[in-house]
C-alpha positions in Angstrom: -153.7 16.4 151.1 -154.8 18.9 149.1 -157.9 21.2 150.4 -161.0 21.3 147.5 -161.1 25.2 148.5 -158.9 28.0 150.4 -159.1 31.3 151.2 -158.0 33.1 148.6 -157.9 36.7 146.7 -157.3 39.7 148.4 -157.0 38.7 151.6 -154.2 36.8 150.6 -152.1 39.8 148.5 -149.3 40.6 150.9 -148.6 37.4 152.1 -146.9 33.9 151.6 -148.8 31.2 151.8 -148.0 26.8 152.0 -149.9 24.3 149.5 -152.6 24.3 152.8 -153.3 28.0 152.4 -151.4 28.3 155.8 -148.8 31.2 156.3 -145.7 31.4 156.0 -145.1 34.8 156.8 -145.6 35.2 160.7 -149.1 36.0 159.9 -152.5 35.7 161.0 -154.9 32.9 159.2 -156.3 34.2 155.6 -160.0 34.7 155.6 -161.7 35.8 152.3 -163.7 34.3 150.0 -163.2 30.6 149.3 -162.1 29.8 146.0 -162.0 26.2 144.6 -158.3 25.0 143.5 -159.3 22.9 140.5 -157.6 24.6 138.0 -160.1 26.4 135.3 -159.5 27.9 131.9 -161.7 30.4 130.5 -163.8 29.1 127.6 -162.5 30.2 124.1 -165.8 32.4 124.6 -165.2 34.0 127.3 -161.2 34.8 126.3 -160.6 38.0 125.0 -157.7 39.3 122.4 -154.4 39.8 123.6 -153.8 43.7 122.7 -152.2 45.5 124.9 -148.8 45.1 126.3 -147.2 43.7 129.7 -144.2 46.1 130.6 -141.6 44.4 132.4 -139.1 46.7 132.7 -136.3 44.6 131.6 -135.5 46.8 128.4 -134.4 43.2 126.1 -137.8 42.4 126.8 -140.1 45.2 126.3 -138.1 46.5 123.3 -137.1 43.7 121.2 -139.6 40.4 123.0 -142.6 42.8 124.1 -145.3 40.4 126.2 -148.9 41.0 125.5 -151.2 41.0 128.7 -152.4 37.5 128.8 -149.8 35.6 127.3 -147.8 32.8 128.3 -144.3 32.8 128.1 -141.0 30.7 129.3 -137.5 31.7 130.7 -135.5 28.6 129.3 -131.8 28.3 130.3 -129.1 26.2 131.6 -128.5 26.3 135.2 -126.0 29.9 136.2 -127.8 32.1 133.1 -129.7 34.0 135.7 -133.1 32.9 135.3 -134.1 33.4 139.2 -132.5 36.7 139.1 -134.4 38.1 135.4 -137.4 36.5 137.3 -137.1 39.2 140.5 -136.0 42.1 137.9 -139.5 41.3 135.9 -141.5 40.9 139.4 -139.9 44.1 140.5 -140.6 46.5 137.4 -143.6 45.0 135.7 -146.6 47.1 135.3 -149.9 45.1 136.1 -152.0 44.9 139.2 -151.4 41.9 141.5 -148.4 39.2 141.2 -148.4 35.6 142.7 -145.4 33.7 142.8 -145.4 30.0 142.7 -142.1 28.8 144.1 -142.1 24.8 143.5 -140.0 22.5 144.7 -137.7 25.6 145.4 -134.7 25.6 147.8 -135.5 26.6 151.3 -133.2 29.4 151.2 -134.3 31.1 148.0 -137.8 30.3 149.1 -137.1 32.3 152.6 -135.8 35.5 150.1 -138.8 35.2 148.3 -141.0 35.3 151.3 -139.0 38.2 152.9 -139.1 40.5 150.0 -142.6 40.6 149.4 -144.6 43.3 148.3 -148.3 44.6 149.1 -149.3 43.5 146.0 -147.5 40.1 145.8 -148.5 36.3 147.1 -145.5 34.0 147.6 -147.1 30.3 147.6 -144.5 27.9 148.1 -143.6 24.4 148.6 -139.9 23.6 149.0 -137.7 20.7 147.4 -138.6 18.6 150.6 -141.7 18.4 150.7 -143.9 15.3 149.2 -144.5 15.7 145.3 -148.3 15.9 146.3 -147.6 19.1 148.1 -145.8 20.8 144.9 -148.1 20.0 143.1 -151.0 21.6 145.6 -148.7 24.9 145.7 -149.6 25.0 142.0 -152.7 24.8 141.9 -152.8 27.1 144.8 -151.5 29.5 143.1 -153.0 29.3 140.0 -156.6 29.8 142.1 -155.0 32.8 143.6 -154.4 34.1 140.3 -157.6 33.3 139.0 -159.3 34.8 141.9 -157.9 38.3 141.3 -158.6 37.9 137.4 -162.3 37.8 138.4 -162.0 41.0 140.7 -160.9 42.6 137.2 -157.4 43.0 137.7 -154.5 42.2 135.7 -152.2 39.6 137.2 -148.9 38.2 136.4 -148.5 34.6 137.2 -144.8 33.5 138.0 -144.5 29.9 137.9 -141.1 28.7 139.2 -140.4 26.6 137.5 -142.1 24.5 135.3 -139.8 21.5 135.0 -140.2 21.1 138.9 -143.9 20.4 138.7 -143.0 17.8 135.7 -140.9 16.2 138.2 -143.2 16.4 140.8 -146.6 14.8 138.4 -144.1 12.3 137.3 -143.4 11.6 140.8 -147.0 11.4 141.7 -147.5 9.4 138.8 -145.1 6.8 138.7 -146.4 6.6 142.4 -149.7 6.5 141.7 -148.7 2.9 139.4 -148.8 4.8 135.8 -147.2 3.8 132.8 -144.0 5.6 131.8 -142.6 7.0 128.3 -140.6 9.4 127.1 -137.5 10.1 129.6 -140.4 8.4 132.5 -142.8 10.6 132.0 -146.4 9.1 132.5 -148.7 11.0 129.7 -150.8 12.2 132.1 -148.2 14.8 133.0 -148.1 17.0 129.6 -151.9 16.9 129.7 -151.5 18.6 133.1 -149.0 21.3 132.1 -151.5 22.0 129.5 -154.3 22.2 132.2 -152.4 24.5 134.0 -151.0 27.1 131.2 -154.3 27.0 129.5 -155.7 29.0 132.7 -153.4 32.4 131.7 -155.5 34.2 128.9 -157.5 37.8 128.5 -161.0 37.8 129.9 -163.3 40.6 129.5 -162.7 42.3 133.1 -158.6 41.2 133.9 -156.4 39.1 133.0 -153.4 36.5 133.7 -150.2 37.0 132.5 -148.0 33.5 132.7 -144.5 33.7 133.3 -142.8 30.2 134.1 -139.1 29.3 134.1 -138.0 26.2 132.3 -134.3 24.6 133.2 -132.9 22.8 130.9 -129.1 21.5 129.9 -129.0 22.7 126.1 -131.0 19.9 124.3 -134.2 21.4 122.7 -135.5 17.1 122.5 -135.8 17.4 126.5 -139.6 16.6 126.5 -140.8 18.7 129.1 -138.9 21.8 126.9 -140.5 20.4 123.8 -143.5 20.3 125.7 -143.3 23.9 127.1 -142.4 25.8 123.4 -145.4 24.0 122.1 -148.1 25.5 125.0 -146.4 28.8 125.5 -146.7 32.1 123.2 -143.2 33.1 122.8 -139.6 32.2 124.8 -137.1 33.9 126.3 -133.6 31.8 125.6 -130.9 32.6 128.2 -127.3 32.2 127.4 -124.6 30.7 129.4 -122.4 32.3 127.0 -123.5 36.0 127.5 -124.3 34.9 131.5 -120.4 34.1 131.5 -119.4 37.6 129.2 -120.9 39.4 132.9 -124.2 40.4 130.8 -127.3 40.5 132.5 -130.2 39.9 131.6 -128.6 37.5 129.6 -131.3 37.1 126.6 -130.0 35.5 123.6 -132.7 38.0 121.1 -132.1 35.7 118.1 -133.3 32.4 120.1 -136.0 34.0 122.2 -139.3 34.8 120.1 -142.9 36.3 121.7 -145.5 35.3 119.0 -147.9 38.4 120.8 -145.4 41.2 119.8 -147.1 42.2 116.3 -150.5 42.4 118.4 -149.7 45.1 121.0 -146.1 46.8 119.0 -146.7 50.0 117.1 -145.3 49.7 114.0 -142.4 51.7 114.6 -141.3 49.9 117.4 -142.0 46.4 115.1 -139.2 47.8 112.5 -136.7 49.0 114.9 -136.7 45.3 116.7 -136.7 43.3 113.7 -133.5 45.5 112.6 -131.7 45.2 115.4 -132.6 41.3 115.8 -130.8 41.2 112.0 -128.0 43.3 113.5 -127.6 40.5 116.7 -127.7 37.5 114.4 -125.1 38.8 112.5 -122.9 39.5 114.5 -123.2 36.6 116.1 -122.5 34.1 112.3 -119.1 37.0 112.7 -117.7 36.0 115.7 -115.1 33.2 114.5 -114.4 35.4 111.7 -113.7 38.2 114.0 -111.5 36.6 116.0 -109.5 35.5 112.9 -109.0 39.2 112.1 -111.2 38.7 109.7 -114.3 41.9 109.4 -116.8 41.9 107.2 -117.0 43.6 104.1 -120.6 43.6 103.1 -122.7 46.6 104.1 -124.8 44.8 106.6 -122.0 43.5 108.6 -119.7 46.6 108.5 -122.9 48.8 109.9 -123.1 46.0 112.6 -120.3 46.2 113.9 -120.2 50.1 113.6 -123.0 49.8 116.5 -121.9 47.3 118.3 -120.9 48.8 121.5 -124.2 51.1 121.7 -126.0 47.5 120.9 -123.9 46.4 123.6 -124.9 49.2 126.6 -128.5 48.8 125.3 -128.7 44.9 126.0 -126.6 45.4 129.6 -129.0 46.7 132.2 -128.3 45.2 135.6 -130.8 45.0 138.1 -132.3 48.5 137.7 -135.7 49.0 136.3 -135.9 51.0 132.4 -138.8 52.7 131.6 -140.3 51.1 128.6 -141.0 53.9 126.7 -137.3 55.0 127.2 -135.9 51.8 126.0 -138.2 52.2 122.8 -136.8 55.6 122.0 -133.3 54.4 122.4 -134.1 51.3 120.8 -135.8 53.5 117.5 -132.4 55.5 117.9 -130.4 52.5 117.4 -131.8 51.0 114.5 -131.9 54.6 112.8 -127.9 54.6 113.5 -127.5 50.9 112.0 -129.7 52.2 108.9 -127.6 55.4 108.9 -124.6 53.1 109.2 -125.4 50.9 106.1 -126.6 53.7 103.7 -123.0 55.6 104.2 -121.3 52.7 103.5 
């Protein structure tokens, strides 16, 4: 069912669209330039370096997980961490050009949201949990043209892919369907060579580029194949806790287990020094907890300067649903790590 080409680009920024390119939104028909869905990634030619940083507004992320323009990271998390709701925070404050939103195999409610609270420079393309896994799968590659459209115009787009395990499901459906062989937890192969088809479009190009964000659900076991499958594409994860998403913190970021492997290219040094220390300071606090709540407190230098900051380490990592301006939450964060180093040299 799925069309070889659709109107796409910028006649379709501002609206919500099905896997057909037909609206969702009440509108009129798209007409623009047609653009052909087969998903293409630039050549390792035509990429360019990753050096210049994607702003989110979600101060864990910019300050201590920075994202370089063109990468291609995950949200991984159990369900209840919050991943649909960091998703709208990063949609809401990042700092780039044009944003499409790929809602697969999404519930019709959330889906309706989505498409309601659109903005100029957004395209909701969407296909529900109902529809037929050959449909999902259209919305992605829908949206991945849509994004790939824009690039070429020059601009800088962020890609939200929601959510990757969903379009798994829905090539393994289409797989198994389809009379292919399964493996691993009944996958057909064919499936991780797709996910790699799509996130391999999301790169740097001389004139714009695409910025992948996908979500990733998963129960807690790093052998889930489509998880193992993810870590291994992406440049850097963002682990959600349902520990902290229980303790009423949001965004609930576990900084020891998340990682972005473009930090060190588009981080001034300044800023690399002060996240590294207060990524100690996390982790260390963390190995303290049962100690802690034995009564127990630390009495090496490190720890006691840890806990010293905690509750300013604390207000830093709790945001709620407001935007921070990263170059704020950079200050504040150089201002923390100075107090733990303060901390530790008294002591």
């Amino acid at each position: 069912m799925r069309a070889v080409a659709l109107d796409l680009g910028a006649c379709a920024l501002g609206r919500a669209i099905d896997a057909q390119g037909l609206p969702l939104d009440g509108g009129s028909p798209l007409l623009g330039r047609r653009v052909v869905l087969e998903p293409r990634s630039p050549r390792p030619n035509e990429r360019e370096p990753i050096v210049s940083p994607l702003w989110t507004g979600v101060r864990t992320i910019d300050a201590l997980l920075t994202i370089g323009r063109g990468a291609r990271i995950g949200v991984f998390g159990p369900p209840g961490t919050g991943k649909s709701s960091l998703i709208e925070s990063i949609v809401a404050g990042c700092r780039c050009d044009a944003i499409v939103v790929a809602l697969v195999g999404e519930r019709g409610r959330e889906a309706q949201r989505w498409i309601a609270g659109r903005a100029p420079r957004m395209t909701v393309v969407c296909a529900t949990s109902d529809r037929p896994a050959r449909e999902r799968i259209a919305a992605t590659h829908v949206a991945v043209a849509q994004a790939s459209a824009l690039r070429e115009r020059g601009l800088h787009v962020l890609l939200v892919l929601d959510s990757l395990a969903r379009v798994a499901a829905a090539l393994r459906e289409a797989g198994v369907a389809a009379g292919e062989s399964t493996g691993r937890a009944g996958y057909p192969p064919s499936v991780f060579a797709d996910l790699a088809r799509l996130v391999e479009v999301a790169g740097a190009v001389a004139a714009g580029s695409i910025t992948l964000v996908a979500t990733v659900l998963g129960d807690g076991d790093d052998r889930d194949p489509v998880s193992e499958a993810a870590r291994s594409l992406l440049d850097g994860h963002i682990a959600l806790s349902l520990r902290l998403a229980e303790s009423g913190r949001f965004p609930a970021i576990d900084a020891p287990a998340s990682t972005s492997r473009t930090m060190d290219l588009v981080a001034e040094e300044p800023h690399l020094r002060a996240a590294a220390r207060l990524r100690e300071a996390l982790a260390l606090l963390q190995r303290l907890d049962d100690a802690r709540a034995l009564g127990i407190e630390p009495s090496d230098r490190m720890g006691r300067a840890a806990v010293a900051a905690e509750s300013q380490i604390e207000r830093f990592l709790r945001q709620g649903r407001a935007t921070a301006n990263p170059e704020e939450s950079i200050a504040e964060l150089i201002a923390i790590a100075a107090l733990l180093e303060g901390a530790d040299a008294r002591r």
